[in-house]
C-alpha positions in Angstrom: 27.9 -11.1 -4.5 31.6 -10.7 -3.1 29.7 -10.6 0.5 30.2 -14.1 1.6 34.0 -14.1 0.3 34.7 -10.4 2.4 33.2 -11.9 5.5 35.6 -15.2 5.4 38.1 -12.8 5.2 37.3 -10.3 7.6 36.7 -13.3 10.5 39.7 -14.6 9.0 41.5 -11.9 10.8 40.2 -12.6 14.3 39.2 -9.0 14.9 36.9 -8.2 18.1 33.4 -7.3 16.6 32.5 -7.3 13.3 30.3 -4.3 12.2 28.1 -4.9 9.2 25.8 -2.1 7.3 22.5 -3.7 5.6 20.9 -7.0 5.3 23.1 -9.5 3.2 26.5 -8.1 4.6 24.6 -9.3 7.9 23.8 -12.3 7.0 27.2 -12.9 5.4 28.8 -12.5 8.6 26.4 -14.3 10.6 27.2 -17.2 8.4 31.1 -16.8 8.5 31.1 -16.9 12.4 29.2 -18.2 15.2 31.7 -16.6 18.0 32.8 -13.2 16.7 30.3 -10.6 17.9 28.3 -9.0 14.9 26.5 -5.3 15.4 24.9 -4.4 12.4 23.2 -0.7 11.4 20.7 -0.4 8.4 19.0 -3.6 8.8 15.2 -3.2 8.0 13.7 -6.4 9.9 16.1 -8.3 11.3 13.2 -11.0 12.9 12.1 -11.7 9.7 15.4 -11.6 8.0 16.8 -14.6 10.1 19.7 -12.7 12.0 18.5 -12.5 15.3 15.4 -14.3 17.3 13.8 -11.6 18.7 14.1 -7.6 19.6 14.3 -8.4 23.2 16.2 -11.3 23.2 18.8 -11.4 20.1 20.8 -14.2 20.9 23.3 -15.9 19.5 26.6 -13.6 18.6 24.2 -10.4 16.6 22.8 -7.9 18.3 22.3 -4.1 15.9 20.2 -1.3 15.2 17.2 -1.8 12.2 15.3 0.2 10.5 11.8 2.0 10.8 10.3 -1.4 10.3 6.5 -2.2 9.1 4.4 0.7 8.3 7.1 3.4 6.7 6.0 2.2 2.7 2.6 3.2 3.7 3.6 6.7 4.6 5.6 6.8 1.8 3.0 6.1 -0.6 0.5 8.3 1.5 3.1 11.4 1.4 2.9 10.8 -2.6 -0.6 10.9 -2.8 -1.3 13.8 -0.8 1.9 15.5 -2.7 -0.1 15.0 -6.0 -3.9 14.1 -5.0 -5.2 12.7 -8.4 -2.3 10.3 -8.1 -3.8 6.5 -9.1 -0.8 4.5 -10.8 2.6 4.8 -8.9 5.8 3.1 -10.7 8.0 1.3 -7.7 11.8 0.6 -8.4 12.0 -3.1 -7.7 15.0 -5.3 -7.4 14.3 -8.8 -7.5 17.3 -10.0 -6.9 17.7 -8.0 -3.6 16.0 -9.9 -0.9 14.9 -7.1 0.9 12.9 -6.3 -2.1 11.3 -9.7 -2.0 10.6 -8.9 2.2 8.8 -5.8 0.9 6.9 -6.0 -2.0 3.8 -8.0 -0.2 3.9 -4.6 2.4 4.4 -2.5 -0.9 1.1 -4.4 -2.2 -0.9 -4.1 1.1 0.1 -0.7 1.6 -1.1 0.6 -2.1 -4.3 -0.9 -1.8 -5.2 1.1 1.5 -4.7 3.9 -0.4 -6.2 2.6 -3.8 -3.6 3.0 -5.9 -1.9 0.7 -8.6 1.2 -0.6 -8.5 3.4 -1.0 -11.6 7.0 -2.8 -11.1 9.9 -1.3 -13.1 13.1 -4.0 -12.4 16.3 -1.8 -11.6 19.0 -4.8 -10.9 22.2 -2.4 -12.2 23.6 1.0 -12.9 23.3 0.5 -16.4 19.4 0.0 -15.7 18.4 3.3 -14.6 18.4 5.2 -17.5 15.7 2.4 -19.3 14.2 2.6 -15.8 12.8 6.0 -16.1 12.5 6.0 -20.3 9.8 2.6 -19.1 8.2 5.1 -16.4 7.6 7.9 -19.4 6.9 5.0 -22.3 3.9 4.3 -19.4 2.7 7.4 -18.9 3.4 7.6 -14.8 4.4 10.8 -13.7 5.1 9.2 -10.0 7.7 6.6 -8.4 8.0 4.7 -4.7 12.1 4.3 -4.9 12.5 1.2 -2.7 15.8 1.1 -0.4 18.8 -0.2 -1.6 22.5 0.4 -1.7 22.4 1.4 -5.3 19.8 3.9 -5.0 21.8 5.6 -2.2 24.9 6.0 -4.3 23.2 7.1 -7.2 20.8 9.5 -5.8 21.7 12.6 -7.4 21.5 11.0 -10.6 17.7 9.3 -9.8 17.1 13.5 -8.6 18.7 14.3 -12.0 16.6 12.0 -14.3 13.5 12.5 -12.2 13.5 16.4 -12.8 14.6 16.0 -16.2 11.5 12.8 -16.8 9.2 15.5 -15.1 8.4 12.6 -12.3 7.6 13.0 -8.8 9.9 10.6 -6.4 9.8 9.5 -3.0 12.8 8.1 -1.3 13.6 6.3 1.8 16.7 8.6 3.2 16.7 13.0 3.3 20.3 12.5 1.8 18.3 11.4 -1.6 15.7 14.6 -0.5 19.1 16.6 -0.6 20.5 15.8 -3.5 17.5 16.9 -5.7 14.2 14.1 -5.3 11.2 15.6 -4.7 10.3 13.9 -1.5 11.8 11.4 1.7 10.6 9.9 4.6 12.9 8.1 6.9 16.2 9.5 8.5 19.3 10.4 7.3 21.0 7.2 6.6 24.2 8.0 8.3 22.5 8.5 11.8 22.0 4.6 13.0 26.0 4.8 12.2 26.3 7.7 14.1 24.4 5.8 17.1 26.5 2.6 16.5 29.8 3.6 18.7 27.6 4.4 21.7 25.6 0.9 21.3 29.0 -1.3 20.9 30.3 0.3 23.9 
């Protein structure tokens, strides 16, 4: 929410460039300036998302690095499956008020029926969420959860490794930090390496 009001502040000191991580801090910057270069990191689809106009040709004053892009929910989910191969039902940590949630859940949708497996939201908007997040995953009887990407998910991670062990459910994450701390099982980089890539790509 404070997005919008940081990036009017931050162009609001003239710097140079303007380096964003994720998809609304993006898009807050891109509306606070039209002149200031923008390079953002951590951006899953930034076509589709409205920040640039293509891969090949960004234009206007955004250029980054994105994410894995179409096709990493489907080895997610295809990771779970062969991790626990009578796996039918997986639980998926949705917010709906994140709109990279709203991007994904129709890829989330396709993906599971490729694999035949049923879906079953669980809404995790908050911290204060998580806890009834995984008491709904045992009140339904799923011993299995697709952790979608999100900034919350990243800072809580030992605590989702935590309350997964202790709820006896299997978990796959987006980032090997959230392997690290104690989930069962990731697919995609470490979350700091686009950062790591992003002096290098400014320059």
């Amino acid at each position: 929410d404070r997005h919008p009001a940081l990036a009017a502040e931050l162009v609001g000191l003239q710097p140079d460039l303007i380096i964003t991580a994720g998809t609304p801090a993006a898009l807050a910057a891109k509306a606070a300036t039209t002149t200031i270069p923008i390079v953002f990191a951590a951006v899953l689809d930034p076509v589709e998302s409205g920040l640039v106009n293509s891969l090949a040709r960004p234009g206007r004053n955004l250029t980054g690095i994105s994410g894995a892009g179409s096709g990493l929910l489907l080895k997610q989910l295809q990771v779970l499956k062969e991790a626990i191969p009578p796996l039918s039902i997986v639980g998926i940590f949705i917010n709906p008020a994140f709109s990279l949630h709203a991007m994904l859940r129709p890829e989330v949708d396709v993906a599971a029926g490729r694999l035949g497996l049923t879906l079953k939201y669980i809404e995790v908007r908050t911290p204060e969420d998580v806890e009834g997040a995984f008491a709904r995953l045992t009140h339904e009887r799923l011993t299995a959860v697709l952790v979608l990407a999100q900034p919350l998910w990243f800072v809580l991670r030992a605590r989702l490794a935590k309350l997964a062990l202790e709820n006896r459910v299997a978990t796959v994450v987006p980032w090997r930090e959230a392997a690290e701390a104690g989930a069962l099982l990731a697919y995609g980089e470490l979350l700091v390496d686009p950062v790591r890539r992003l002096p290098k790509y400014i320059d």
